[in-house]
Every structure is written in structure tokens, then in C-alpha cells.
C-alpha positions as CSV (number, residue, x, y, z in Angstrom):
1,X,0.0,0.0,0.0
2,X,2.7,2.2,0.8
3,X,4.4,1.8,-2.8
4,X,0.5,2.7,-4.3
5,X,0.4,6.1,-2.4
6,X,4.1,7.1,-3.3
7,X,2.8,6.4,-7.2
8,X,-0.6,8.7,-6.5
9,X,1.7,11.9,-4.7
10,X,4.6,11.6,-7.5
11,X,4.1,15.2,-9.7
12,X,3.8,13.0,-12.9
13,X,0.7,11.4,-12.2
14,X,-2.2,11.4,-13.8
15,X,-4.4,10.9,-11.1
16,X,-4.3,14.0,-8.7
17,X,-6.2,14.3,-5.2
18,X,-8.3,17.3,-5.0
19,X,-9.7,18.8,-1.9
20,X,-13.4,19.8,-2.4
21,X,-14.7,20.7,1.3
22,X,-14.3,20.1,4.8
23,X,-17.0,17.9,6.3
24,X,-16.7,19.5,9.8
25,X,-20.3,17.2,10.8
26,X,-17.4,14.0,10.5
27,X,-14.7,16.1,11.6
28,X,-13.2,14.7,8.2
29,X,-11.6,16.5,5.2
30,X,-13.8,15.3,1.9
31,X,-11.9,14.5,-1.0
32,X,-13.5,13.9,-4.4
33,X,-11.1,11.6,-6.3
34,X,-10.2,11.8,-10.0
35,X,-7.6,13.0,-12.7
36,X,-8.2,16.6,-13.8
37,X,-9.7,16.3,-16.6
38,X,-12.1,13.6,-15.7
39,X,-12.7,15.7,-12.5
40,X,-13.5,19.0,-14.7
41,X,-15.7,16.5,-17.3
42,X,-17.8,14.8,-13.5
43,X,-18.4,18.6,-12.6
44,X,-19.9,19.7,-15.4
45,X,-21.7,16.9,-16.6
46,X,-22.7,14.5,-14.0
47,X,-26.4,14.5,-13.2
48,X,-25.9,13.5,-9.7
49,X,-23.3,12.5,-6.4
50,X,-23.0,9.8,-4.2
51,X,-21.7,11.4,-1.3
52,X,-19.6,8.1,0.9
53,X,-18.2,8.4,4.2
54,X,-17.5,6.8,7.6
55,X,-14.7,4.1,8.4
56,X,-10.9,5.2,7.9
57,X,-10.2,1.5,7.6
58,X,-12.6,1.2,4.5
59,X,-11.5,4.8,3.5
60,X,-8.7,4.2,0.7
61,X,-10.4,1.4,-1.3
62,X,-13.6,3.6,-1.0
63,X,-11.1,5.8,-2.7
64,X,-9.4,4.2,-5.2
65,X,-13.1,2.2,-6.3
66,X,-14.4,5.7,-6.5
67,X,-11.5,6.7,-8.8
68,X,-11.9,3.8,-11.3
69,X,-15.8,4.3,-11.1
70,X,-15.3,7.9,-12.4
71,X,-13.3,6.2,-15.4
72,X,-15.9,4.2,-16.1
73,X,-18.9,6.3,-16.1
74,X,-19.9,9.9,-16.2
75,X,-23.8,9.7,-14.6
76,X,-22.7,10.6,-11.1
77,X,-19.5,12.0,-9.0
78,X,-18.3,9.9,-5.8
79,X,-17.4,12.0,-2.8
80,X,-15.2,9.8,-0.1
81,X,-14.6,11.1,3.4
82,X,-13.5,9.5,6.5
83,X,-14.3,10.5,9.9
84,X,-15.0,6.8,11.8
85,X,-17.5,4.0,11.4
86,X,-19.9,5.7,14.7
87,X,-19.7,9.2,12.1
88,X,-20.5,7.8,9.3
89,X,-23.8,5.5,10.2
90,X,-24.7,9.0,12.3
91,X,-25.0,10.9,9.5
92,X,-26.2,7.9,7.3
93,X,-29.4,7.6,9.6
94,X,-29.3,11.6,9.3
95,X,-29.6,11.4,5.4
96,X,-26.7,13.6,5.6
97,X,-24.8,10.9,3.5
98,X,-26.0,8.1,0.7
99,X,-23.3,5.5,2.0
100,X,-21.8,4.6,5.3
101,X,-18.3,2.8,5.3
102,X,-18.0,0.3,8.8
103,X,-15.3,-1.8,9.6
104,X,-17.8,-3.7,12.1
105,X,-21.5,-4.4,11.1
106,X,-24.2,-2.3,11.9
107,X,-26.9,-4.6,14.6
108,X,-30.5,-4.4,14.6
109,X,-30.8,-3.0,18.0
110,X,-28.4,0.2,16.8
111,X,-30.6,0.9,13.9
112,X,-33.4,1.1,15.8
113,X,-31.7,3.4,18.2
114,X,-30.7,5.8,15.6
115,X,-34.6,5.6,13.9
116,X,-33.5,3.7,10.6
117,X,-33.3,0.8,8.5
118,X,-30.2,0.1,6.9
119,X,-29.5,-2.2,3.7
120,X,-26.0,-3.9,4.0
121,X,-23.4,-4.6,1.4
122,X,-20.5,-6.5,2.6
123,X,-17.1,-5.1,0.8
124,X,-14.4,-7.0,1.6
125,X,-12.9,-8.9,4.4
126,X,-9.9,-7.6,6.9
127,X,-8.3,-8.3,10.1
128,X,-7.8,-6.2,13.3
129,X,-3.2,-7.2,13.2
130,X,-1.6,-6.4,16.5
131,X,1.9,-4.6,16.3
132,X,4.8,-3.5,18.2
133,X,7.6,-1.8,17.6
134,X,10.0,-3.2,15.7
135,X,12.8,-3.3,18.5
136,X,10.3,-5.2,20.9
137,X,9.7,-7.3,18.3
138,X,13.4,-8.0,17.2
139,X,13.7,-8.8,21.0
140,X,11.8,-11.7,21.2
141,X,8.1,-10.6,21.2
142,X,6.4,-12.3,18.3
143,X,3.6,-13.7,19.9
144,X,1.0,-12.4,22.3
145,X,-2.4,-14.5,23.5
146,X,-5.6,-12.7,24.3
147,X,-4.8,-12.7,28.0
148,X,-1.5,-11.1,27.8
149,X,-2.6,-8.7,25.3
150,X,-5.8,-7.9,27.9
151,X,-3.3,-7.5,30.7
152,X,-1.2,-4.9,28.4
153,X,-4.3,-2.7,28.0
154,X,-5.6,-3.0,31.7
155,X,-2.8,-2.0,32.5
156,X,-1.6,-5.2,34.7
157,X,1.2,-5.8,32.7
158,X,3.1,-2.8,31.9
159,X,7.1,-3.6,31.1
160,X,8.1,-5.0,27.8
161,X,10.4,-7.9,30.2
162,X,7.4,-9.8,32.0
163,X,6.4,-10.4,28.5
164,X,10.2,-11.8,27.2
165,X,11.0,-8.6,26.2
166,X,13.2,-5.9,27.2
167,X,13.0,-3.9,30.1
168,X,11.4,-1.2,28.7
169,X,7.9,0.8,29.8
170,X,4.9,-1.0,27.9
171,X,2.9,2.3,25.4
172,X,0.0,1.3,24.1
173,X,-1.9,2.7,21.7
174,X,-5.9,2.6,21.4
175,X,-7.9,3.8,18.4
176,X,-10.7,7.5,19.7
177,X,-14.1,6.4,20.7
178,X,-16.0,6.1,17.3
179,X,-13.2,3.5,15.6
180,X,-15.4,0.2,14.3
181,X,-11.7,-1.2,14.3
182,X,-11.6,0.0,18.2
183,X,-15.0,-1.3,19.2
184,X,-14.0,-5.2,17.1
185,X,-10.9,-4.7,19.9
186,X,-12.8,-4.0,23.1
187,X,-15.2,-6.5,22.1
188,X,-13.2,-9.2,21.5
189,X,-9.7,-8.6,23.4
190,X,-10.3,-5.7,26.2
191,X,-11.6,-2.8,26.7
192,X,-9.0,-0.3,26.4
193,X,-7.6,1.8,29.5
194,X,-4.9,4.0,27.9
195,X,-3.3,7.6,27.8
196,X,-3.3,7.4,23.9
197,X,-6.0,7.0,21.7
198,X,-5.6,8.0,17.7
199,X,-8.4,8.8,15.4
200,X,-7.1,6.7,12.2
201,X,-5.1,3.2,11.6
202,X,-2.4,5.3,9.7
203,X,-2.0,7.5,12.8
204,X,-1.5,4.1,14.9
205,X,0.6,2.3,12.1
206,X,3.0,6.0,12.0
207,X,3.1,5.7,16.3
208,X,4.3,2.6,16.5
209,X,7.0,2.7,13.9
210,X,8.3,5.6,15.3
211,X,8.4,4.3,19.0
212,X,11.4,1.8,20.1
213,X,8.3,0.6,22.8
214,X,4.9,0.8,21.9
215,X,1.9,-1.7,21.1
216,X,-1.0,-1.0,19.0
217,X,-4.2,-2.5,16.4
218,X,-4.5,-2.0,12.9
219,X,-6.0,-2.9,9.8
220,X,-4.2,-5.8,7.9
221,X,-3.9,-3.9,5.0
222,X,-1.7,-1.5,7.2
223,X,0.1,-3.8,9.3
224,X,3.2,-5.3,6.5
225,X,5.5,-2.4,6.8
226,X,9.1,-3.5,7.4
227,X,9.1,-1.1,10.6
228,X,6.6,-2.8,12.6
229,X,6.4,-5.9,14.4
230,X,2.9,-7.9,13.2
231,X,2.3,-10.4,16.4
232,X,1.0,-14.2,16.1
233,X,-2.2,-13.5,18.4
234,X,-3.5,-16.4,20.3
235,X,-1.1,-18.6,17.7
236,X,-2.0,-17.6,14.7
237,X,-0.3,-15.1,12.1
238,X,-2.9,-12.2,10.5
239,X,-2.5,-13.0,6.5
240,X,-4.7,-12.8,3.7
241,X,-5.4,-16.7,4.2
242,X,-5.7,-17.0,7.9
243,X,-8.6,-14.4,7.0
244,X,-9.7,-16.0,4.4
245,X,-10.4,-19.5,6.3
246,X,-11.6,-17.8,9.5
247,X,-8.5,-18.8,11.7
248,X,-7.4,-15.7,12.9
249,X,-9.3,-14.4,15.5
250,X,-9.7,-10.9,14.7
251,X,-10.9,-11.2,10.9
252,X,-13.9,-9.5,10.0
253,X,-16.0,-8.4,7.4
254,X,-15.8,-4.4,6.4
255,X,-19.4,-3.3,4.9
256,X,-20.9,0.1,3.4
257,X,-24.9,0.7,4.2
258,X,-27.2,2.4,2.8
259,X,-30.3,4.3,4.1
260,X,-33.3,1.3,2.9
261,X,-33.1,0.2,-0.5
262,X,-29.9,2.1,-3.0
263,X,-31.0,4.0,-5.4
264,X,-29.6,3.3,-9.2
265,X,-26.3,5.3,-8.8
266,X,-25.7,4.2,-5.6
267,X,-26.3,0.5,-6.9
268,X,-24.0,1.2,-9.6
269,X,-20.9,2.0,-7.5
270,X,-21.4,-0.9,-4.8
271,X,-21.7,-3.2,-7.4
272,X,-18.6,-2.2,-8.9
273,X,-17.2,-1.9,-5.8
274,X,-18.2,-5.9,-5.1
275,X,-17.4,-7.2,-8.3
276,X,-14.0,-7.7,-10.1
277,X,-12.9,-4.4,-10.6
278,X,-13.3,-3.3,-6.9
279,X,-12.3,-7.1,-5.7
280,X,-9.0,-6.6,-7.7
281,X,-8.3,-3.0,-6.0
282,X,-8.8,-4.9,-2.6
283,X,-6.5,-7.3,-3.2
284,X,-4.0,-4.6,-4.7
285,X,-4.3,-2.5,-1.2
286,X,-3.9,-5.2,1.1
287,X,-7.5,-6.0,2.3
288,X,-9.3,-9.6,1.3
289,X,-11.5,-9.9,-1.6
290,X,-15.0,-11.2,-1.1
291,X,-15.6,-14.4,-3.2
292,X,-17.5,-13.8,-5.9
């Protein structure tokens, strides 16, 4: 993923990332996605926009779908922003939005809270990766089970060396209240009690390669970068296949909903989305293609 975001920033490339608006509701920056001349033809001529927001985890293959959509069609213009699962269903069930990204799925018992029915669409599938530093991991750290990773974010355990490690102060790192990755972590490994909580997997992903200390929980597709440490939790390694099959612990399924039944457009883009060409853009970022 990293090597697909140098190509987008390079001055050469077609494709440019244009900032539209600031969606202050999500707390998010909107982007609308596009080269420039596709972007100028969308603006002029589209007869409508599907505006998409939500889940940072879902975020950049809601981007880079949207971006091959646009090639492919000039009806309506994709807007992507981020801004957390919790933000994006709000303002789904608002009708402030057409599609909400989650990287958790939406229950019956929330919808009702919020006064809506949802219709679900199931993206792509993922896994919540645990990582550490890359000197903690280099010392010996490679493998964490549920109870020692529990007793990290308690707080019981809170030096690197009563877990084989060195004898260095335990950081770790939670995801802000909102985070569908954060709320797949508290329910299934603890609820966290930290000092640091980030709003995005990239800001988690950048805080742990930079620390010679520090623990946190990503997205798959962010976790294989040579400066962290990806943990075997509860035995098993997070990879494409121990997704795939259901033996890692933490995989899950990312979604987008919308607001009752999609309209045409908004059919249009999931389904591409779902089928080959946004399968193969999964795959390419990291995450793990639905079967068809």
C-alpha cells in the first residue's frame, strides 16, 4: 500500500487528489477523487453525487473504487470522506450521506436506536493485526495470547520484560471512541484503559514505527510495513489466508450501508465496488476480496 500512495503523490501522475470541502459534521476532510480532466468532465456533466463516508479502515479502497468508477462512467461523481464508522452511520441515519463505510457491522438493535433501517453490502474482508515496535519485536516478542494482550491494555502488565521482552515501559496505543476497528478490539480482546487514543489506523501504524516501545491494532492492510512488528495473536499469524479460512481471531468483514433500498447510482458503485474491478483493488491494497 505504501508503494500505491508514493505512485498517487509523484508530480507526474495522472491521477491528482483534489480537496473539495471540509465535512466539519465528521470532523473529516472530503476529497472527491479523480484525474483533472475527468474531474473537470464529472463537474460539469454528472447528473448527480453519491456522497460516501465513515470508516478510515474502508476509507482508501472507498477511494481508489471511486476513482476507477469515475473512469468508467460519467452519470454521477463519488465524494469519499473519512471520519470513523460511529460518524459515518450517524450521519447515514441523518440522510446527511447516501453511504456509510463500517469496519464492524451495523446490529438491529443500533438501527433502531438511531430511527433507521439500513440495507448492507459487505465489501471486503480484513483483520484487526496487533503490532509492536520493531525493536520489541526484534527482542523476542512475536507472539501475544488474548490474555496477555488484555493485561497490556488493563494495565496489569506494563514492562516489555514480563512479556520476554526488554526492560522497557509498555505504550500502548488505542484507536478514539467512534473507531469500528476499536469497538472489534474491546469486544473481542479488552476494553481499552490508555493515555493514547488515535483517530485513524495510519495514525496508529505511524506511532508505533516511530516508538522503540509501543503496542497497537490496525488494519491488515496497514500492518506489513518493514518497521513494525505484526504479532502471532493467540497462535495464529494475520495473512490474507488466515482471513480468508476464519482462523485468525480478529478477521472481520468491512461493509458500506445504505439508508433502505440504493437507489440506481448508488447501486451502480457498490456493485462495482463488489465485483471484479473493486475485488481486484482490494487485493492490490492489502485488504481480502469477497468471493464472488
Amino acid at each position: 500500500m505504501r508503494e500505491v500512495l508514493k505512485r498517487m503523490t509523484r508530480p507526474e501522475s495522472v491521477l491528482t487528489w483534489v480537496v473539495v470541502a471540509v465535512f466539519v459534521a465528521a470532523g473529516a476532510v472530503l476529497y472527491l477523487i479523480a484525474g483533472d480532466e475527468l474531474l473537470r468532465d464529472h463537474l460539469e456533466g454528472a447528473s448527480s453525487t453519491i456522497s460516501v463516508a465513515g470508516s478510515t479502515t474502508v476509507l482508501p479502497l472507498a477511494e481508489a473504487c471511486a476513482r476507477e468508477f469515475h473512469k468508467g462512467q460519467r452519470d454521477a461523481v463519488v465524494t469519499v470522506a473519512g471520519g470513523g464508522t460511529d460518524a459515518g452511520i450517524e450521519e447515514l441515519a441523518a440522510g446527511k450521506i447516501d453511504i456509510a463505510m463500517a469496519s464492524r457491522k451495523v446490529g438491529e438493535g443500533e438501527m433502531e436506536g438511531l430511527g433507521a433501517s439500513f440495507e448492507e453490502h459487505p465489501i471486503a474482508l480484513d483483520g484487526v493485526a496487533i503490532v509492536v515496535s520493531r525493536p520489541i519485536f526484534e527482542a523476542g516478542v512475536d507472539e501475544l495470547s488474548r490474555h496477555q494482550v488484555s493485561a497490556i491494555y488493563s494495565g496489569d502488565v506494563a514492562s516489555w520484560k514480563d512479556l520476554g521482552g526488554p526492560d522497557l515501559e509498555i505504550v500502548a496505543v488505542s484507536r478514539s471512541h467512534g473507531s469500528g476497528t476499536g469497538e472489534i478490539f474491546s469486544e473481542r480482546v479488552a476494553t481499552p484503559g490508555v493515555s493514547i487514543y488515535l483517530d485513524s489506523g495510519a495514525d496508529v501504524e505511524r506511532y508505533v514505527a516511530r516508538s522503540d516501545r509501543a503496542i497497537g491494532y490496525i488494519g491488515l492492510n496497514l500492518a506489513f510495513d518493514d518497521e513494525l512488528g505484526v504479532i502471532a495473536y493467540e497462535g495464529v499469524v494475520p495473512s490474507a489466508a488466515s482471513v480468508r479460512d476464519g482462523s485468525y481471531p480478529l478477521a472481520r468483514t468491512l461493509y458500506m450501508y445504505t439508508l433502505g433500498e440504493a437507489d440506481p447510482e448508488e447501486v451502480a458503485f457498490l456493485e462495482f465496488v463488489t465485483g471484479e474491478g473493486g475485488r481486484s483493488i482490494a487485493e492490490d491494497l492489502g485488504f481480502v476480496p469477497i468471493s464472488a
